[in-house]
N, C-alpha and C positions, 0 to 999 in steps of 0.2 A: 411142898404143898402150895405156899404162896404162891409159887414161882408157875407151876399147872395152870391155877386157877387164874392166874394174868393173863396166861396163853387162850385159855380158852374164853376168856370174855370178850380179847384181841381179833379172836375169828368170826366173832358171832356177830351178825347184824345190826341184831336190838342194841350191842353198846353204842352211844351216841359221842360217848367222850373217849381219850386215851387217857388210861391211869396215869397217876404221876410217877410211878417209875420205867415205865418204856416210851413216854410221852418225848425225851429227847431225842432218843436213838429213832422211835418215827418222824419228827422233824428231819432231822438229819437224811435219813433216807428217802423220803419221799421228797424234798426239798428241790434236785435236781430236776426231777420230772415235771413237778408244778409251774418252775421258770421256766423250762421249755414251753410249756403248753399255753402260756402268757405270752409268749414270744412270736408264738406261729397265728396266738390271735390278733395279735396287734399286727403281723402282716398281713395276712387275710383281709382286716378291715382296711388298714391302708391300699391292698390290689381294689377290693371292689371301688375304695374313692375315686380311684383311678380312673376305674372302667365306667363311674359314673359320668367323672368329670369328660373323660373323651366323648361317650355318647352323645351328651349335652351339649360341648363345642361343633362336633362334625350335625346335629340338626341345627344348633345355629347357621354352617357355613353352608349349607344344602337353602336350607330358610334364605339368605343370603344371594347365592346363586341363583335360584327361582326366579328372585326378586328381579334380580339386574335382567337375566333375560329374557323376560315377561316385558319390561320395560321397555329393551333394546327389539323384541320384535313391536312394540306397540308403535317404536319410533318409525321403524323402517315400513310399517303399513301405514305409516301416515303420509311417510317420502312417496308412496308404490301408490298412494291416492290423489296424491298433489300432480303425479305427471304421469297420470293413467291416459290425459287428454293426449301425450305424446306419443303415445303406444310400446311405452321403455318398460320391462317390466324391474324398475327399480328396488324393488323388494326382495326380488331372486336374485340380483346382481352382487347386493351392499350385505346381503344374509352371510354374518362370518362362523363356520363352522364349530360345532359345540365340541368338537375334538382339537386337540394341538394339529394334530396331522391336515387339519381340515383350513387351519388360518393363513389366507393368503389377502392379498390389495390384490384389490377389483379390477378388470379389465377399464381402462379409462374409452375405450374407443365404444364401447357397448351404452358410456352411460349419454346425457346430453351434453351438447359440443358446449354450451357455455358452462355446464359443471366441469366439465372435464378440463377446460381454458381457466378456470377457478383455480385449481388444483394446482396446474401447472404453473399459472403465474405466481406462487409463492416459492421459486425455485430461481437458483441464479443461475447465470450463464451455462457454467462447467456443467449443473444437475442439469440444466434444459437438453445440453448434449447430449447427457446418458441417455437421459431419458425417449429421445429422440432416436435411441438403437431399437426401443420397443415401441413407442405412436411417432410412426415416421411425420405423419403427415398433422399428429397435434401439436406436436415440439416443433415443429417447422412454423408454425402459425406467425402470420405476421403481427398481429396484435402483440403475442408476447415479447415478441422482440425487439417492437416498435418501444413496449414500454420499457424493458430494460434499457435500451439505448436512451430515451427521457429521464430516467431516473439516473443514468449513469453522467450522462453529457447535455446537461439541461438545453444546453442553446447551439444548433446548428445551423446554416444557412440552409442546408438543406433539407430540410421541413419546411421549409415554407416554399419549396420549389416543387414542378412539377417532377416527380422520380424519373430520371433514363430509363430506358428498357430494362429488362432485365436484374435490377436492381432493386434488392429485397433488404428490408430491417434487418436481417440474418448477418446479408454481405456485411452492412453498412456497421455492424454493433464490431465484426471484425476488421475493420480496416479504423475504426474510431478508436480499436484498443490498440492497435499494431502503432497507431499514431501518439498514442498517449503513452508508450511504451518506450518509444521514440525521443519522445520529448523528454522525458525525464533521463535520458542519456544526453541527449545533446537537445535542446531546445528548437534550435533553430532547423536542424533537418526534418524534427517532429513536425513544426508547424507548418514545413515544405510539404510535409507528404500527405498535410490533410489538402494541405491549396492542391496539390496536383489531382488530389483524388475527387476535387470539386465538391468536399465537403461543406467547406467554409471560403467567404468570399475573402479574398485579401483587403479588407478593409480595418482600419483601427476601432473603427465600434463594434464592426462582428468579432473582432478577437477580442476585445475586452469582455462584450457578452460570451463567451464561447470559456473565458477563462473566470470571468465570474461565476459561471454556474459549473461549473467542474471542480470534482474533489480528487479528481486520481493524479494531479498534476504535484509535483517535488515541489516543493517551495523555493529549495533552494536553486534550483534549476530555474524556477518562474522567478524572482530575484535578480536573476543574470539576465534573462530574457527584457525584463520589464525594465534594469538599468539601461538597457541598449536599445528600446524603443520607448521613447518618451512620451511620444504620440499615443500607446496604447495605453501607458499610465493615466494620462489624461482624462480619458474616456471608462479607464475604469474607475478612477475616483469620483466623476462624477453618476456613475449606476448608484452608489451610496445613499441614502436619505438618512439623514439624523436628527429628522424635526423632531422634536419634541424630547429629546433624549440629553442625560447629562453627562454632561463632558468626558469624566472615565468611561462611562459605558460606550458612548459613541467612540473613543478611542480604540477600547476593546474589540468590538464592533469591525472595525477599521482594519484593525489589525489580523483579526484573525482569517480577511481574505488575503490581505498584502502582509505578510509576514516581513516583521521589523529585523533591519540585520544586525549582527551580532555583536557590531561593533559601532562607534560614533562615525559618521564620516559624508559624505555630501551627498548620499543616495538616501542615509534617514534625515538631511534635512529637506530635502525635496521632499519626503512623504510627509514630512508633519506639515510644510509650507502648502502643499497641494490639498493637507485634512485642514487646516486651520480657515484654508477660504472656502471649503464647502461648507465647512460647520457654520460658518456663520451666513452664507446663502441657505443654508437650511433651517436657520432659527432668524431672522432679520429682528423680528418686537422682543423676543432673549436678550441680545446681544444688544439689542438697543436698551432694554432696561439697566439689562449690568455695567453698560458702558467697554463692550466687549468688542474689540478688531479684531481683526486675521494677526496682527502682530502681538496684540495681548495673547488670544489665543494658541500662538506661538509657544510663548513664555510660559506657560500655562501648562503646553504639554511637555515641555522638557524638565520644564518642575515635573511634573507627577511622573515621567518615566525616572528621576532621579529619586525622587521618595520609596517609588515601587522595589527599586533597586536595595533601597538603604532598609526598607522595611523587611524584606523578605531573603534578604543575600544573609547566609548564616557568618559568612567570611566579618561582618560589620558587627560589631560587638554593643557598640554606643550608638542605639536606637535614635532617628531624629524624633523630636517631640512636635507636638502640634502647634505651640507657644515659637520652637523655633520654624517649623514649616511657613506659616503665616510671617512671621517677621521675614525670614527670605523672601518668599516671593513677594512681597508689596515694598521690599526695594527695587525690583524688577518692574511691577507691575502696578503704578500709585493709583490707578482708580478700581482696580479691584476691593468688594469689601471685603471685611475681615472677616463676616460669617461665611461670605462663599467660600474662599480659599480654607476656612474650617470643615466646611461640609465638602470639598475638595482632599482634605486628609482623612476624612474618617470612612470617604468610600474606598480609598487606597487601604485604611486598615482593616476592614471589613471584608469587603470585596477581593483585596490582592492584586495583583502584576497586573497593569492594564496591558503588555504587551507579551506577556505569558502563553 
């Protein structure tokens, strides 16, 4: 009878509770079901975070996108206003298509000849050629070519002459590389074939200017050249100025157009005898305060390419000091002071290799 009457209070609605004796075995059974249904709700809310958190991100990127290209047409109707007076329609030219399929670089011939000469002249030689398969007649521009060939080969004689016929910055940028190409195989046919091509006049101060302002040239090749013309050494040491400069820097200075050779020998003491007498035509009231020759100066820079040496060669283990710096050189050198030749070590250890 107990057993009926559990049954039937189990079925009925109104009971609120489970008796205490079938109350485990409904744990038990219903148990499974209830974690499932905890399970499927905790997914559910995690999908919809989801689908909130994406909503939210793709109206930020849309908000985003609007932005820029609102922007970017605001810019391009301000270009299409500025050179309306040209009759260019700048606006439909520079308009980059709001599809991938649609992005392409602009016609450069359609837009104006000095934007388009803009453009180009941020391009070297090789790019100017390519380029030159599609605006025959922009990449051909003498302007650009004139100025790659200036910025390549600062100093020719022939800028300051009137051009031959026929004779374009084009030809000229190729026959200056073919020459500089030259040179750093063998020097001396190189500088043959710019004389022959009446680039450059055979004179020792145009070839020092011509090699002064030139980077594409070997050093080591210019080295060989410049021990077997002394005459152009001459003239290229004096293009230098080193007023007002102190003695490592002006070394450094020095060096880094005549590169120091790699060994001691009667070509590096010609370049330090040929810096030591400009430095002091270029400082005369310096040299006069410190008590400073071309022959001090000498000693001076062979000290500090020796220090440079000792300071920064890993090979030297027992650093010189500054106590012993000083004391060397002012047995070398008795009227130098002792604060100079201090402030002469510590731009070496500061600074590093004046001929580096």
């Amino acid at each position: 009878m107990d057993l009926n009457e559990d049954r039937e209070r189990l079925a009925s609605p109104a009971v609120p509770v489970v008796t205490h004796r079938l109350q485990p075995l409904v744990v038990v059974v219903l148990w499974p079901k209830w974690k499932r249904d905890q399970e499927r709700l905790q997914q559910m809310g995690q999908a919809l975070w989801r689908v909130a958190r994406n909503q939210q991100m793709q109206h930020q990127r849309y908000t985003e996108e609007d932005y820029y290209l609102v922007e970017h047409d605001r810019r391009l109707a301000a270009a299409n206003r500025k050179h309306a007076q040209l009759g260019v329609d700048v606006y439909h030219i520079l308009r980059v298509g709001r599809s991938k399929e649609e992005h392409r670089f602009p016609d450069l011939e359609l837009l104006p000849p000095e934007l388009s000469l803009t453009i180009l002249s941020y391009l070297n030689a090789t790019d100017l050629c390519l380029a030159s398969c599609v605006w025959q007649d922009l990449a051909n521009d003498d302007v650009l070519w004139q100025g790659l060939c200036k910025s390549t080969w600062g100093h020719c004689s022939i800028y300051y002459r009137v051009h031959p016929s026929g004779l374009n910055y084009r030809q000229l940028y190729m026959q200056l590389d073919e020459g500089s190409l030259t040179f750093n195989a063998n020097p001396h046919e190189g500088i043959g074939y710019i004389f022959r091509r009446g680039i450059l006049d055979n004179v020792p101060k145009e070839i020092a200017k011509f090699i002064f302002y030139t980077r594409t040239l070997n050093w080591k090749k210019l080295r060989i050249y410049l021990d077997d013309r002394r005459d152009v050494l001459d003239e290229l040491v004096t293009l230098h100025n080193f007023s007002n400069q102190f003695l490592p820097n002006a070394l450094r200075e020095f060096f880094r157009h005549i590169h120091a050779p790699e060994e001691r020998g009667e070509y590096l003491e010609t370049l330090i005898t040929k810096f030591s007498q400009r430095f002091c035509a270029c400082n005369p009231a310096v040299t006069r305060e410190l008590g400073l020759s071309p022959d001090a100066v000498y000693v001076l820079c062979y000290s500090l390419i020796l220090l440079s040496i000792d300071l920064n060669s890993p090979h030297v283990k027992n650093k010189m000091s500054k106590r012993e710096f000083i004391r060397n050189t002012r047995r070398a050198a008795h009227n130098i002071s002792e604060d100079f030749v201090g402030h002469l070590y510590d731009n070496i250890y500061l600074v590093g290799h004046v001929a580096a």
